[in-house]
C-alpha positions in Angstrom: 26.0 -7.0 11.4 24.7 -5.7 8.1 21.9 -7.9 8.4 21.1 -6.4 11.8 21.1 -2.7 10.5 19.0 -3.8 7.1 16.6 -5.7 9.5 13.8 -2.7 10.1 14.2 -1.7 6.5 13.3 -5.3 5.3 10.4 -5.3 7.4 8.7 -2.3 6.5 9.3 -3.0 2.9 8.2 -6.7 3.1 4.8 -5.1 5.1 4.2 -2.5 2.1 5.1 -4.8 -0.3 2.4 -7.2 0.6 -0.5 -5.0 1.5 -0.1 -2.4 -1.5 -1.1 -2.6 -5.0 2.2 -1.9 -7.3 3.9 -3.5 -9.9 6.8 -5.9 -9.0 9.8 -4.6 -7.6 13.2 -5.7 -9.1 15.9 -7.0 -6.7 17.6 -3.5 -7.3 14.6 -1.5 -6.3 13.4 -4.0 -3.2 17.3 -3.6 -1.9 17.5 -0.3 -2.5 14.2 0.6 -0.9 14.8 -1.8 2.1 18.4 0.1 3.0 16.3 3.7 2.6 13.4 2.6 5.1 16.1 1.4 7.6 17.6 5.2 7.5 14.1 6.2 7.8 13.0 3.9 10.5 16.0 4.4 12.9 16.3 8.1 12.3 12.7 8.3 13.9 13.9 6.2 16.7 16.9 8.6 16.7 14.7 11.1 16.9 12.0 9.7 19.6 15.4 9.0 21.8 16.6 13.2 21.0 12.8 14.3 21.8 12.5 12.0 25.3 16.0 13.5 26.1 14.7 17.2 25.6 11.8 16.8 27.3 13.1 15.4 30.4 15.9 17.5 30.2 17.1 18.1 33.9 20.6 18.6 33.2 20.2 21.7 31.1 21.0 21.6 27.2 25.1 21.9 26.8 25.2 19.3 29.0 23.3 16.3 28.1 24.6 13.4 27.2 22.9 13.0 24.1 22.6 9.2 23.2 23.5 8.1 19.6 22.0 5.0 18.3 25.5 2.4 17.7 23.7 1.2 14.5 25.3 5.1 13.3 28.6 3.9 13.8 28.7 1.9 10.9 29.6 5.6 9.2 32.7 5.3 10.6 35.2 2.9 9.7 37.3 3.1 12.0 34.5 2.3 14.7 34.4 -0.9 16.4 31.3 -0.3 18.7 28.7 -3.6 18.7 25.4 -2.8 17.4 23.0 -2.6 20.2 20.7 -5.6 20.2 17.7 -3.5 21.8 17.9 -0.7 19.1 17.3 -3.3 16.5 14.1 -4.7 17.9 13.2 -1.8 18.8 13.6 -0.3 15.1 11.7 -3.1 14.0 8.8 -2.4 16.0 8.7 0.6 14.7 9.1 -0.9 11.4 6.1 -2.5 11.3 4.0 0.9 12.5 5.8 2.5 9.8 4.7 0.1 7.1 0.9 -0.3 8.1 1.1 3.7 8.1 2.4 3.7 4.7 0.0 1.4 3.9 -3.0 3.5 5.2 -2.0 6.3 3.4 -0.7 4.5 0.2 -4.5 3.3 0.0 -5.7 7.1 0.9 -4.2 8.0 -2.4 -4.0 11.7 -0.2 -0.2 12.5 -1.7 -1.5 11.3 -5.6 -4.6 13.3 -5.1 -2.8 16.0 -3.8 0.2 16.1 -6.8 -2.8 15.5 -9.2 -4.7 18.7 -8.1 -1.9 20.8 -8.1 -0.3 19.5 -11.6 2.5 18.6 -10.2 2.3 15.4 -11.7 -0.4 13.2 -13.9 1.1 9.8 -13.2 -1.1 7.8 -10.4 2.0 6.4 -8.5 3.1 3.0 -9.4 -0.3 1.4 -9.7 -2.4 0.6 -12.8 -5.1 3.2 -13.6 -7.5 -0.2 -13.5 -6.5 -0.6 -9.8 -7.0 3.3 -9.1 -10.1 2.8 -10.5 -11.1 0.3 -8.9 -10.3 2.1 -5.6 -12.8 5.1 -6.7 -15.6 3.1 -6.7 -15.9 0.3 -4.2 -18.2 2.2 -2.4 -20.6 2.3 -5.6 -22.3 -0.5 -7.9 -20.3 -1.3 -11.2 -20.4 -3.2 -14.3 -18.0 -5.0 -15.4 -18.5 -6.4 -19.0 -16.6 -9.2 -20.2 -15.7 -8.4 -24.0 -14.5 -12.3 -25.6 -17.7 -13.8 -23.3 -20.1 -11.5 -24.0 -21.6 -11.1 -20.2 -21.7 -8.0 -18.4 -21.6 -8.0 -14.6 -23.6 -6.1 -12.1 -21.9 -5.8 -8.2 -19.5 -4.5 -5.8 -15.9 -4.4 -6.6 -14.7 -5.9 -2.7 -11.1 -7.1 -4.0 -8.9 -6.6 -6.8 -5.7 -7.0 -8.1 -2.8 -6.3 -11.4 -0.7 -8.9 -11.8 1.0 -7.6 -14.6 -0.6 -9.8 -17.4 -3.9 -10.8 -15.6 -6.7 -8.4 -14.2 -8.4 -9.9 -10.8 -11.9 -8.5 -9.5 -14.2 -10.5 -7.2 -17.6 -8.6 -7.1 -20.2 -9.0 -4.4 -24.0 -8.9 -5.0 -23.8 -10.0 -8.6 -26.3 -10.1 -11.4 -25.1 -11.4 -14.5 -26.3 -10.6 -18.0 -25.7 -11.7 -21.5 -24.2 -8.3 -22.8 -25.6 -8.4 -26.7 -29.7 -8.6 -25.3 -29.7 -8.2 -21.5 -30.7 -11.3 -20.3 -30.6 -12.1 -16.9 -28.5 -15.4 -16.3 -27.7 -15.9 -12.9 -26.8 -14.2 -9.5 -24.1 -15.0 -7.1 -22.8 -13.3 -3.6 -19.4 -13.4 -4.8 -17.9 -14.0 -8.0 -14.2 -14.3 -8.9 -12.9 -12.5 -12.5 -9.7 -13.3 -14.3 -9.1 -12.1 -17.3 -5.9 -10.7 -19.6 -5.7 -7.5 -20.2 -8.2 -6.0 -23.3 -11.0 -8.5 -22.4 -12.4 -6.3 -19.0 -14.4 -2.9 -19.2 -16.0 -1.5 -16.3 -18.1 1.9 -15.8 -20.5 3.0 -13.3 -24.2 4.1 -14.1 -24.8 7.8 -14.0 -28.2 7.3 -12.1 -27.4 4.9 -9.1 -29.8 3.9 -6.9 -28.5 6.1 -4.1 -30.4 4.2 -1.3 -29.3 0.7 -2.7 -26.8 -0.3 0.3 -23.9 -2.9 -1.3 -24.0 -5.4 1.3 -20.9 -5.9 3.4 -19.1 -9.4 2.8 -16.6 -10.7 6.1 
């Protein structure tokens, strides 16, 4: 039963989880946050079921028979009602909506921008400030210089990633230069970075080439 109920929750969590930069989640946290989407994800099916009812009301308010998801009746000890299979799969449907929405607006950065603007808080969520960063300007040429190899790196930031010792970038449309004279030394379509932290630095030029479209890699 319980893992019925914590079903929709998982899923939602295992969806953001995977398709969001943030920095690893204790067992704790990943539980805790699993049993707070479930409320979340049935309580909007609770909700579509209340809205359907009121709209197609024909039996007048008082006396509708206002259907309560079973999955609520684990509130209740004394309660012996089966969970409904249906509601689950259901849930978990919406589940998944839930978490590519979260997703969507977790890559938006609308809420941090929005706390940020008003004060409300300085702190970019639970990413790194390189991954922010990083976010900021994929639409733009950067380069990335590698301190301890003494190249700097001209291209597209087109993925990324904070493990939480090692900093991943892979740049399209590269040009590579040694960093002390500015020697060209090679170019590459796409070029794969790892480094710990300390050894990466990247800016953007203040003049970009504004008509210099990054080329788009499938």
């Amino acid at each position: 039963m319980l893992v019925a109920i914590l079903f929709p929750g998982v899923l939602l969590t295992v969806i953001y989880d995977n398709y969001t930069e943030h920095k690893p989640w204790d067992a704790f946290r990943y539980m805790l946050y699993s049993i707070i989407s479930g409320i979340i994800t049935y309580s909007f099916l609770q909700g579509l079921i209340f809205s359907g009812q009121f709209l197609y009301n024909v039996e007048g308010f008082r006396n509708t028979d206002w259907h309560i998801l079973s999955v609520w009746g684990i509130l209740q000890p004394e309660n012996k009602e089966k969970i409904n299979a249906i509601e689950v799969v259901v849930a978990g449907l919406i589940a998944v909506a839930l978490g590519l929405l979260s997703v969507r607006i977790s890559q938006g950065n609308a809420i941090h921008n929005f706390l940020i603007k008003y004060k409300v808080t300085n702190k970019y969520g639970d990413s790194s400030v390189f991954v922010k960063s990083i976010e900021i300007t994929q639409s733009e040429y950067i380069r990335v210089i590698v301190l301890d190899e003494d190249l700097t790196f001209h291209g597209v930031a087109y993925l990324y990633h904070d493990n939480g010792s090692n900093l991943e970038i892979t740049l399209t449309d590269v040009i590579a230069y040694e960093t002390s004279t500015a020697n060209e030394v090679f170019r590459a379509n796409v070029l794969y970075i790892s480094k710990p932290f300390g050894n990466l630095l990247f800016y953007t030029d203040i003049n970009e080439d504004v008509n210099h479209e990054p080329r788009q890699t499938d």
